[in-house]
C-alpha positions, 0 to 999 in steps of 0.5 A, a space after each residue: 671672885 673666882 680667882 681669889 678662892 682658887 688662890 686661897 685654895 692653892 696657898 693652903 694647900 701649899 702650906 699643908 704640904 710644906 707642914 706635912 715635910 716639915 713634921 716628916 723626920 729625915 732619913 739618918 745620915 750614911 755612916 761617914 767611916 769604917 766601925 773599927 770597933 766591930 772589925 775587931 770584935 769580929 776578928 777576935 770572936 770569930 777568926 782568931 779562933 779558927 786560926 789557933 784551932 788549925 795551929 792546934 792540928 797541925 802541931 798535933 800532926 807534927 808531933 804524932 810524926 815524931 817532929 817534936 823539935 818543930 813543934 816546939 819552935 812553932 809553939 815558941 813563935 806562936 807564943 812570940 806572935 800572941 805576946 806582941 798582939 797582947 802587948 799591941 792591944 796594952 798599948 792600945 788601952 795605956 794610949 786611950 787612957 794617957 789622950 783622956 788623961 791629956 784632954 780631959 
């Protein structure tokens, strides 16, 4: 008689533990790849801007020196590399748009 309540007893106890496991909701997953996305954002709100504002002293500096013709080319080239960033990220939206033009 003995044996067959501490059985009950242990079986029951054993079905309120893996009740209380079963209803507990598991961890969410690890992030399997790198958010893109918000390297870029980062990048565009915060390093971009930074980095014109040194482009802006120095050509600030060359030209109250009097390097007028090295400011202007350095301003061309700097023209030159955002017009390619610009068009890197045109691109990027016409292919977005073409794939879910393709997939749809």
């Amino acid at each position: 008689m003995i044996a067959i309540e501490l059985m009950e007893t242990a079986t029951s106890a054993a079905a309120h533990t893996l009740s209380t496991l079963a209803s507990t909701p598991l961890a969410e997953p690890a992030p399997k790849g790198i958010d893109t996305e918000g390297v870029v954002t980062f990048f565009a709100s915060k390093i971009a801007p930074i980095l014109l504002a040194v482009l802006g002293v120095i050509f600030i500096g060359r030209a109250s020196r009097g390097e007028i013709s090295k400011v202007l080319t350095s301003s061309a080239i700097a023209i030159v590399g955002l017009a390619f960033i610009a068009g890197a990220a045109t691109l990027f939206f016409i292919g977005d748009y073409l794939i879910d033009l393709i997939f749809e």
